[in-house]
FIMARBA-604863 format. One line per 4 residues: number of its first residue (from 1); for each residue x, y, z of C-alpha. Coordinates in steps of 0.05 Angstrom, whole numbers. Each point is the difference from the previous one (the first is absolute). Example, Ala and Ser with C-alpha at 12.3 -4.5 7.8 and 13.67 -1.06 7.14 Angstrom:
! FIMARBA-604863
1	246/-90/156; 27/69/-13
END
This chain:
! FIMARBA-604863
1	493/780/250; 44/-47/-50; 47/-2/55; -46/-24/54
5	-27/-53/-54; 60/-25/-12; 28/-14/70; -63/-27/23
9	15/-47/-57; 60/-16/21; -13/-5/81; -56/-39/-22
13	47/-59/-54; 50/-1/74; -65/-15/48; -25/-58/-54
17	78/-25/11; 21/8/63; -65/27/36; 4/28/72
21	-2/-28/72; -30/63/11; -64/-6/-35; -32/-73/18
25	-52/-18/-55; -41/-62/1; -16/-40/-45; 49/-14/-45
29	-41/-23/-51; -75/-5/-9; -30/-40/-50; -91/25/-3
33	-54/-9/-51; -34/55/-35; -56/44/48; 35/-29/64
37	27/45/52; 78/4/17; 32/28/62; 72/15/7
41	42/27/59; 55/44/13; 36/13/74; 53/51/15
45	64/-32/47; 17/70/14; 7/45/63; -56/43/-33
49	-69/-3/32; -48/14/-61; 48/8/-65; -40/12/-60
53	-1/-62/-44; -8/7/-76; -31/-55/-51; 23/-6/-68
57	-10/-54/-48; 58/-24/-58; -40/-24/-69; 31/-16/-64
61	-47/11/-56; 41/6/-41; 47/38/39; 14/0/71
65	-26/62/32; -13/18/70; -71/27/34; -9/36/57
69	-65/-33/37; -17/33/60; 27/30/68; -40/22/60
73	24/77/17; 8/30/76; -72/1/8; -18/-70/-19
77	-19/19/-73; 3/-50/-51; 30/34/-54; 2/-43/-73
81	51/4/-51; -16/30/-78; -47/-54/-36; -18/-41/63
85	-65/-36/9; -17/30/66; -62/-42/14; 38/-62/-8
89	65/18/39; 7/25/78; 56/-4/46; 0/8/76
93	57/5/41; 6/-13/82; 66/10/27; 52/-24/-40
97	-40/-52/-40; -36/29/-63; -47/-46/-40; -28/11/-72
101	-66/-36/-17; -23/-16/-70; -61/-23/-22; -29/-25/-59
105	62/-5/-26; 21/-19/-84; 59/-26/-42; 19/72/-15
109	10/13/78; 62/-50/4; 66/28/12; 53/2/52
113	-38/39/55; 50/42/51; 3/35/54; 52/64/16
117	25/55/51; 18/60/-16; 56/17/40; 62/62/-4
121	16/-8/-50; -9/-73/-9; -60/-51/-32; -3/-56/46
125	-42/-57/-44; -24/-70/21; 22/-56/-25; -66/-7/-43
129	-58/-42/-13; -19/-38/-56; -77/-3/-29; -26/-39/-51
133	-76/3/-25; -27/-48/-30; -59/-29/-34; 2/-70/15
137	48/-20/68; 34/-57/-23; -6/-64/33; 50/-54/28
141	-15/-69/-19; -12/-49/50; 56/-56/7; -27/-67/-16
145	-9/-49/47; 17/-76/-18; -53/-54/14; 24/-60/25
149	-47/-66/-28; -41/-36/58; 35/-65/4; -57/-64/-5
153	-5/-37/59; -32/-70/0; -61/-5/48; -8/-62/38
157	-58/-46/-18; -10/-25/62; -16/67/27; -77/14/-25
161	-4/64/38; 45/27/-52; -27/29/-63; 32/6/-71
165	22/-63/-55; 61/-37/30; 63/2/-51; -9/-34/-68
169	62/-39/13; -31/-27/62; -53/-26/-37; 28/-24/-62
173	52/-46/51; -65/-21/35; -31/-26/-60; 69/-33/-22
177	4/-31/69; -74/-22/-9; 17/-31/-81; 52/-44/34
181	-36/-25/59; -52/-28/-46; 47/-24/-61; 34/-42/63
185	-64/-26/30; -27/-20/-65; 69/-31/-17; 1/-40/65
189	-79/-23/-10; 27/-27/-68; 58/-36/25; -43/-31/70
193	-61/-21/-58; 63/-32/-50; 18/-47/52; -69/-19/29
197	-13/-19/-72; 70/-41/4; -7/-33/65; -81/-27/-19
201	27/-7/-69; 50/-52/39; -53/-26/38; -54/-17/-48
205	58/-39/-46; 17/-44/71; -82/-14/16; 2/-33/-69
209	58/-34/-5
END
């Protein structure tokens, strides 16, 4: 029995290295929260019709250790390794694909979950598959997306359909433009009124002379 243990141990540390084209298992890695269900797959590239395909699951708590999960027999019968939650565990097989189910799942079911042959006198293993249980699934922040500003545009005055202030530049050159018009009429209605007053000024002094 120490004998058996210990090359399954070792059959099993070559499968988690090199793994087998044999034995196809899929996923490689499966990431679930806590109470969801997992499915993981299995299929046989052999000349075999029906081989019988074994689950076994690798944990490290805090050693590694190895447990045999279940296997359906000749007859279809699920039979469950030592210690196995049976109503939370079932495998099916058709043809060469086998397929274990697991529902409500927890932390303490993660593990390296594969899948094996027995052949003579060789273990044929997959290659493996990777579960991880957890709590919380972590989440993958969003990139952030740079805003551009909305440039200003001036609106055209003349336009009254349009709605919305014109620029404040536009107005603040309007009002300049409007200053000056008026400083330059007022300074030319000064300079016409200085020389009306010159010219009667001229003409009054020449009525009485």
């Amino acid at each position: 029995m120490l004998l058996r243990g210990l090359w399954l141990f070792l059959a099993a540390q070559l499968a988690a290295l090199h793994g087998s084209s044999v034995l196809h298992q899929s996923p490689t890695y499966k990431q679930v929260q806590t109470n969801r269900m997992v499915n993981l797959s299995c299929e046989a590239k052999s000349s075999l019709s029906n081989p019988r395909i074994f689950w076994l699951r690798q944990r490290q708590d805090p050693v590694i250790h190895y447990e045999f999960l279940g296997v359906l027999d000749s007859s279809k019968r699920l039979v469950y390794g030592e210690g196995v939650e049976q109503e939370k565990l079932t495998v099916s097989q058709e043809g060469t694909r086998s397929d274990l189910s697991l529902i409500n799942v927890k932390p303490s079911d993660s593990g390296m979950y594969f899948c094996m042959t027995i052949g003579n006198p060789e273990l044929t293993f997959g290659k493996g598959t990777q579960l991880s249980v957890v709590d919380v699934l972590p989440t993958t922040a969003q990139p952030t997306k740079k805003t551009t500003p909305k440039r200003t545009t001036c609106r055209n005055m003349s336009r009254v359909t349009r709605k919305g202030l014109p620029c404040v530049p536009l107005i603040l050159g309007l009002l300049l433009a409007g200053v000056l018009i008026l400083l330059v009429s007022l300074g030319v209605a000064i300079h016409l009124f200085c020389r009306q007053r010159r010219a009667r000024l001229r003409f009054m002094k020449q009525f009485y002379k």
